[in-house]
C-alpha positions in Angstrom: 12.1 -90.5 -36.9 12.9 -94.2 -36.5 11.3 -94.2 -33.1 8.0 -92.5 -33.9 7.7 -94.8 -36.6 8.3 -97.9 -34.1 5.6 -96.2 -31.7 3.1 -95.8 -34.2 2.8 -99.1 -36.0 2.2 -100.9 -32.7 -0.7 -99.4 -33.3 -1.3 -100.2 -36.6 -3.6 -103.9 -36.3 -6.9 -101.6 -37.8 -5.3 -100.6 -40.3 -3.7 -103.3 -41.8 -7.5 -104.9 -42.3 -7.7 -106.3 -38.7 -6.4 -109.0 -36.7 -5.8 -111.4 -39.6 -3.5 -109.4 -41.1 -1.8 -108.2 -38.0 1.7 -110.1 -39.0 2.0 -107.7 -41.8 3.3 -105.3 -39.2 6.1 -107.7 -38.2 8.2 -107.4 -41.0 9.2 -103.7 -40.4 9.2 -104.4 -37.0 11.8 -106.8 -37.5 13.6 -104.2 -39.1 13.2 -102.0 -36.2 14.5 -104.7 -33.6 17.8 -104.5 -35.3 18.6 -100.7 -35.2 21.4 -99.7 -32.9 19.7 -97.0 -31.0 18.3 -98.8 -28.2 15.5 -96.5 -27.7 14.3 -97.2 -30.8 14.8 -101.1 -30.5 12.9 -101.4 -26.9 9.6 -99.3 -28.7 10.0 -101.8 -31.8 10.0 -104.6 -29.0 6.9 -102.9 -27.1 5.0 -102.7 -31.0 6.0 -106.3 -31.4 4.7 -107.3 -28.0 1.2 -105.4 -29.0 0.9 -106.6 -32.1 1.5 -110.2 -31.1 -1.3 -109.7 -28.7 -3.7 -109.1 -31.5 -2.2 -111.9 -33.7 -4.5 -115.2 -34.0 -3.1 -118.3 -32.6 -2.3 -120.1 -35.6 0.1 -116.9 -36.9 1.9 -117.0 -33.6 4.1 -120.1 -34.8 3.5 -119.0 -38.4 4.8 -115.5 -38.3 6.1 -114.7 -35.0 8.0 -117.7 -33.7 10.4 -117.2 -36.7 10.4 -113.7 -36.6 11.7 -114.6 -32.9 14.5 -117.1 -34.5 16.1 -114.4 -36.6 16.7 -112.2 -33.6 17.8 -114.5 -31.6 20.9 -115.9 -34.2 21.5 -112.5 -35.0 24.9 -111.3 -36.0 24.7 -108.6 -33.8 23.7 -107.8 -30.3 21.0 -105.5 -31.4 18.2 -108.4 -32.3 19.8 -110.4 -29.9 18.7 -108.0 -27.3 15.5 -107.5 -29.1 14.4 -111.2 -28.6 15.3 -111.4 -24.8 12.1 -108.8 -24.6 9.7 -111.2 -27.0 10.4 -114.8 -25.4 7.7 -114.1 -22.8 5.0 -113.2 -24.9 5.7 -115.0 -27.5 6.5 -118.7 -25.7 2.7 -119.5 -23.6 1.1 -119.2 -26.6 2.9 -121.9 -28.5 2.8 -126.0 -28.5 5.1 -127.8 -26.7 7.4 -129.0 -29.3 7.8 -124.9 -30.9 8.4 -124.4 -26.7 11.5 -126.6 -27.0 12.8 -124.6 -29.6 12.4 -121.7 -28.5 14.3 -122.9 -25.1 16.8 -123.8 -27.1 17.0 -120.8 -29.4 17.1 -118.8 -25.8 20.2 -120.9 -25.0 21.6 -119.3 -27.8 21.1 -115.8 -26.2 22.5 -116.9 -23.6 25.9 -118.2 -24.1 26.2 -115.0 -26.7 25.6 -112.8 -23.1 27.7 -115.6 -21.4 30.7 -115.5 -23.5 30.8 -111.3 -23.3 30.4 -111.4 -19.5 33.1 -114.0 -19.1 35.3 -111.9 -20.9 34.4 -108.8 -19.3 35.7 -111.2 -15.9 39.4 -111.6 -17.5 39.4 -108.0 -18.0 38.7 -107.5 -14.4 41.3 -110.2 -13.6 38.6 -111.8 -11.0 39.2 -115.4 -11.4 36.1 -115.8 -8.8 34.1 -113.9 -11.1 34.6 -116.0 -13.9 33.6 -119.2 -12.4 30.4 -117.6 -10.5 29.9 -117.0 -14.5 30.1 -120.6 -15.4 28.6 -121.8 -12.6 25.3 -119.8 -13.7 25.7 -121.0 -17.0 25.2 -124.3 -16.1 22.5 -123.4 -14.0 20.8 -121.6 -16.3 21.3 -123.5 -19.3 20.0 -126.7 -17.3 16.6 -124.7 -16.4 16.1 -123.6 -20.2 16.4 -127.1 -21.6 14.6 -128.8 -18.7 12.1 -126.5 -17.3 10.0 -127.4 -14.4 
């Protein structure tokens, strides 16, 4: 049920009234990002991905740029996951100064995946692991904040 429902209102935008009203399709989206069942998250990721196509400019950073936000300081993996697949649509089409915060809200991601994987290392009792871990943390997290 939840995934026909995340399948269908990707293709909602005409009847919502249009493109102008496109972010009203967000909201339960959101919801949708959050679920457990990650077949239903990645279709609710694919809607939001569509539907941010159709948005206007001006609602990206008004309606989808903080929809981003919440996923990405989730409690949860779930909408944590969920952002990873919007960054890329979502961060061309914003100014430079929103870009910046969303590098840094990807940081955010990042050390959440870090801090899982690291411990996944001690599990595996692979010293060699862990600091090929931290050394791509640095890496990475020096390429998010200072992009090329």
């Amino acid at each position: 049920m939840l995934l026909a429902l995340a399948e269908e209102l990707g293709g909602f935008v005409e009847f919502v009234g249009g493109k102008n009203f496109a972010y009203t399709i967000l909201q339960p989206l959101e919801g949708l990002c959050n679920v457990e069942e990650t077949v239903v998250r990645e279709k609710a990721v694919e809607s939001v991905i569509k539907e941010a196509e159709e948005l206007p400019d001006e609602h990206v950073e008004q309606y989808l740029v903080p929809l981003l936000k919440r996923l990405s300081t989730g409690d949860w993996f779930s909408p944590r996951t969920s952002a990873c697949g919007i960054y890329a649509h979502t961060y061309p089409r914003t100014s430079p100064a929103v870009q910046a915060e969303l590098r840094a809200y990807a940081c955010l991601i990042f050390y959440f995946i870090r801090n899982y994987l690291i411990l996944f290392s001690y599990v595996k009792k692979k010293k060699v692991c862990t600091q090929d871990f931290a050394q791509m943390t640095h890496q990475w997290s020096a390429a998010l904040l200072h992009p090329i």
